[in-house]
MMTF fields as JSON, N, C-alpha, C and O atoms, coordinates in Angstrom:
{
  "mmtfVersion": "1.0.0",
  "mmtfProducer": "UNKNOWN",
  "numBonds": 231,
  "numAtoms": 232,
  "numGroups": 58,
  "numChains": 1,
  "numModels": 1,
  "chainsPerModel": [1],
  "groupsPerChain": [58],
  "chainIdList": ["A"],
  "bondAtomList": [4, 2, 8, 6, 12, 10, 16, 14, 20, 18, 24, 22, 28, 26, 32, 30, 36, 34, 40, 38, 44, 42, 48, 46, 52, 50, 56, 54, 60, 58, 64, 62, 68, 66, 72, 70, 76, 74, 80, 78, 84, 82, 88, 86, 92, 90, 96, 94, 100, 98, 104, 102, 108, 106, 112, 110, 116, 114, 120, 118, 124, 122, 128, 126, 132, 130, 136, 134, 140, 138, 144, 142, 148, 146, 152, 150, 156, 154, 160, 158, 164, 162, 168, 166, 172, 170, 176, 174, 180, 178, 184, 182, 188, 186, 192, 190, 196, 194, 200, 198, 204, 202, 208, 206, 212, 210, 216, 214, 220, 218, 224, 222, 228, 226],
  "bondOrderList": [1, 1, 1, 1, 1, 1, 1, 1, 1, 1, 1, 1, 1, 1, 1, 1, 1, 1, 1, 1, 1, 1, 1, 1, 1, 1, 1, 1, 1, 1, 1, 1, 1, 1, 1, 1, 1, 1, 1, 1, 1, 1, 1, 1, 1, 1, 1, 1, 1, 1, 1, 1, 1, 1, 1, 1, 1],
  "groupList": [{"groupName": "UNK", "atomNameList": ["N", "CA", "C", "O"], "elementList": ["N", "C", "C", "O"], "formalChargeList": [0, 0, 0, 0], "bondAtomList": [1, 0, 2, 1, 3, 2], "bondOrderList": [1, 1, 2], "singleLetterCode": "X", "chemCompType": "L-PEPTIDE LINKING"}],
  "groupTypeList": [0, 0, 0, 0, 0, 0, 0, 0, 0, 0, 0, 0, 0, 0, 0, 0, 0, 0, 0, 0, 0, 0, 0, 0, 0, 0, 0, 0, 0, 0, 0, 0, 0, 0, 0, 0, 0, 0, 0, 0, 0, 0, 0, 0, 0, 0, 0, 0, 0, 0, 0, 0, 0, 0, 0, 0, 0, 0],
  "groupIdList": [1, 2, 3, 4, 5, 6, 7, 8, 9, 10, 11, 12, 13, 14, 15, 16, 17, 18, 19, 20, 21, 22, 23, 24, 25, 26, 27, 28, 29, 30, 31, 32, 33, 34, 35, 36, 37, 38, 39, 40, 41, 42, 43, 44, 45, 46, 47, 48, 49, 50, 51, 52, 53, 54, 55, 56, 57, 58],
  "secStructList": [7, 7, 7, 7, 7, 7, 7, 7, 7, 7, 2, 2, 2, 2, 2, 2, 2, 2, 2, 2, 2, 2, 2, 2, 2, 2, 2, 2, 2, 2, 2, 2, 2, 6, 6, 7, 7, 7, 6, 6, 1, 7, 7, 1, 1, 7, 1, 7, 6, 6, 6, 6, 7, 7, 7, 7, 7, 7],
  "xCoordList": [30.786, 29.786, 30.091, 30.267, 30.16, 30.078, 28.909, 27.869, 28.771, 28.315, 27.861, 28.418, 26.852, 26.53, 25.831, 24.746, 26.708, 26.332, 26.685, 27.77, 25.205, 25.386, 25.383, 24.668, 26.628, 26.576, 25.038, 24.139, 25.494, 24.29, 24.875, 26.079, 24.152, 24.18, 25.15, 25.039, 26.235, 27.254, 26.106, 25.3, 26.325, 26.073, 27.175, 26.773, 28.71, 29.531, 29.163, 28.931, 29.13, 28.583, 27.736, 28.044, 26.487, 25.528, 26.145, 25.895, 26.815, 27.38, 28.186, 28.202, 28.691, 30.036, 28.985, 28.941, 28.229, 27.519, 26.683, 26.124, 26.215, 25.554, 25.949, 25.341, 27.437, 28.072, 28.729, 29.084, 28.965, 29.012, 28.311, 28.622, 27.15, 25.697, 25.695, 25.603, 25.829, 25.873, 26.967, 26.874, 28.052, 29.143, 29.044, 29.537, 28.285, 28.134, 26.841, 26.98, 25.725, 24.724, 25.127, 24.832, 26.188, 27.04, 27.543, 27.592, 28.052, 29.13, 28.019, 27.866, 27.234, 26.162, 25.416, 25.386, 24.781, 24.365, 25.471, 25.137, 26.436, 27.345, 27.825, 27.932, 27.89, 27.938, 26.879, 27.06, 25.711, 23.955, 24.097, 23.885, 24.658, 24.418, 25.492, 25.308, 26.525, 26.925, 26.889, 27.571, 25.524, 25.337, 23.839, 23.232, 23.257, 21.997, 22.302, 23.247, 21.631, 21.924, 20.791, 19.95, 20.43, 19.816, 18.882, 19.258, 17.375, 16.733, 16.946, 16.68, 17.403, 17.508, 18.94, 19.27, 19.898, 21.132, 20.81, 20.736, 20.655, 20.779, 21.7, 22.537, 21.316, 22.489, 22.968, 22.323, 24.173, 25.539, 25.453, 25.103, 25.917, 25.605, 24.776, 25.241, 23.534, 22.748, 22.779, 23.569, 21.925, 22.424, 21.287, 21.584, 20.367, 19.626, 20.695, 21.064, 21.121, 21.462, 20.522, 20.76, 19.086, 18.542, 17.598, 16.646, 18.052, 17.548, 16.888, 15.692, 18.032, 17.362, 17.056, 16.69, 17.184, 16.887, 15.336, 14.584, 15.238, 13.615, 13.344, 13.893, 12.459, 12.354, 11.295, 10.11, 11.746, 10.523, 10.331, 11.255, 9.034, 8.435, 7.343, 6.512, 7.337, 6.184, 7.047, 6.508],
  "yCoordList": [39.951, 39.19, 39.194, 40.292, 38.263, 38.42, 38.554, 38.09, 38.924, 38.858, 38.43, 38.903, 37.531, 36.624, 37.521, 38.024, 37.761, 38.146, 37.172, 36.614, 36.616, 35.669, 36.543, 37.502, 35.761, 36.091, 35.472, 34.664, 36.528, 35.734, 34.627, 34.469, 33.683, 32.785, 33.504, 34.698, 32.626, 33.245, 32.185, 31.399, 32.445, 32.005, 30.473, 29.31, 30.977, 30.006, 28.809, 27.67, 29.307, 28.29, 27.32, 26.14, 27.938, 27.32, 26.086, 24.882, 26.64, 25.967, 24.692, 23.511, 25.224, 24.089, 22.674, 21.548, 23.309, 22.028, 21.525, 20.572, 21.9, 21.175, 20.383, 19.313, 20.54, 19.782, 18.891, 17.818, 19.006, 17.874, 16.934, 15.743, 17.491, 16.468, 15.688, 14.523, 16.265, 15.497, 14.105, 13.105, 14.751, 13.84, 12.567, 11.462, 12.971, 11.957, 10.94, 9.722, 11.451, 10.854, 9.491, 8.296, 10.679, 9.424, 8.433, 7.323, 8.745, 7.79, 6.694, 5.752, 6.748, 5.964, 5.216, 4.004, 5.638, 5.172, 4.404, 3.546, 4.574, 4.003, 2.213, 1.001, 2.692, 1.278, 0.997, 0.374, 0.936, 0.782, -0.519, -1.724, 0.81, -0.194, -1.66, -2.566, -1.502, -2.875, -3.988, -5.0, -3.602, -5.219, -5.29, -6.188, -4.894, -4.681, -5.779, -5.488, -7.089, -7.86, -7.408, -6.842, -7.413, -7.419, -8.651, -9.811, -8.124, -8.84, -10.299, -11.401, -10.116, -11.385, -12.084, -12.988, -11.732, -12.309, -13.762, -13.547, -14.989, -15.88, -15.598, -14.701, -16.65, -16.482, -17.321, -18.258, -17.265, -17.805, -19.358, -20.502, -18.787, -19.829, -19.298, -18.745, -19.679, -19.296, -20.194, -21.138, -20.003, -20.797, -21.931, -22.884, -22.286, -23.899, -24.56, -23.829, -25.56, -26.081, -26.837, -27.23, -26.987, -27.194, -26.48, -26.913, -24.843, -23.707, -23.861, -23.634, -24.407, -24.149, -25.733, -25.899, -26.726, -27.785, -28.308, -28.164, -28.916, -29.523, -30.732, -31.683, -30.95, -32.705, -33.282, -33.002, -34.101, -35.173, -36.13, -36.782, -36.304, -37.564, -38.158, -37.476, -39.57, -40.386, -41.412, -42.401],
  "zCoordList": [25.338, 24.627, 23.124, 22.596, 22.5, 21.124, 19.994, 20.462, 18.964, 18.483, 17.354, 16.364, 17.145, 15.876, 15.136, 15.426, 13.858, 12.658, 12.081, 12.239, 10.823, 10.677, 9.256, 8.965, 8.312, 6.825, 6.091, 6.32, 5.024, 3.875, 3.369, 3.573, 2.637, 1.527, 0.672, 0.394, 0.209, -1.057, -1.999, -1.502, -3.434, -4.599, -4.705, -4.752, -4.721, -4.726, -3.771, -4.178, -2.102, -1.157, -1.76, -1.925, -2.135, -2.515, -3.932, -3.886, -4.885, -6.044, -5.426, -5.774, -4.622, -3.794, -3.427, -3.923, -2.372, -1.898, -2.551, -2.008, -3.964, -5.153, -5.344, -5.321, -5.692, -6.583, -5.521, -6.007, -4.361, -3.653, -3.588, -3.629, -3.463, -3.841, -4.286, -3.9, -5.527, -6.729, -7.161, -7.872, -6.234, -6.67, -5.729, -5.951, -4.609, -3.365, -3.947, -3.84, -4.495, -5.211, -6.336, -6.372, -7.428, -8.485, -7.925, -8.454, -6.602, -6.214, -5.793, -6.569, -4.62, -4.386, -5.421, -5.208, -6.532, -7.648, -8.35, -9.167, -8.169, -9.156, -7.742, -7.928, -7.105, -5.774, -5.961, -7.007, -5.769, -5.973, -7.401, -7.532, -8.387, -9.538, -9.82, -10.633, -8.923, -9.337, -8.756, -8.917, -7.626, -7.184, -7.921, -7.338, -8.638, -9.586, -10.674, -11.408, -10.939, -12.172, -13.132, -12.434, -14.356, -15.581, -15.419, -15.251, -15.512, -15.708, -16.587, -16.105, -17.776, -18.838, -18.504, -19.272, -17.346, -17.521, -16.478, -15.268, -16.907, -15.928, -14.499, -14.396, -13.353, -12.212, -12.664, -13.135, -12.669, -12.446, -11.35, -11.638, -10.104, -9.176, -7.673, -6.677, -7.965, -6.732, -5.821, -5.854, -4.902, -3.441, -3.946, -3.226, -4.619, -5.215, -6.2, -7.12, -6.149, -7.255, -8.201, -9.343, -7.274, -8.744, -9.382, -10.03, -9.068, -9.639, -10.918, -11.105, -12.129, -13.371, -13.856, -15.019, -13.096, -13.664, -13.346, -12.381, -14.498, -14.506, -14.063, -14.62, -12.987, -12.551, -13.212, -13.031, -13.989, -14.497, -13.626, -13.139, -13.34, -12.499, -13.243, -13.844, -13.204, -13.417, -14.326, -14.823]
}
């Protein structure tokens, strides 16, 4: 039969998978942010073409 002794928590362990975290988080946020446009930047070409144009009638 074996036996499970289970170690403690290292300090380092704990440091390691922080900073994995963290780096997995940046990475996500950083993909996240570049399909994100700026409120004030017009679109370019959206799927209306007559998005920004004005119809006068009468």
């Amino acid at each position: 039969m074996l036996d499970n002794d289970p170690q403690p928590v290292s300090l380092t362990g704990l440091l390691i998978l922080a900073a994995i975290t963290i780096i997995f988080l940046v990475i996500v946020w950083l993909i996240g942010s570049a399909f994100v446009r700026p409120e004030n930047e017009p679109r370019a070409h959206g799927w209306n073409k007559y998005d920004h144009a004005s119809v006068v009638t009468g």
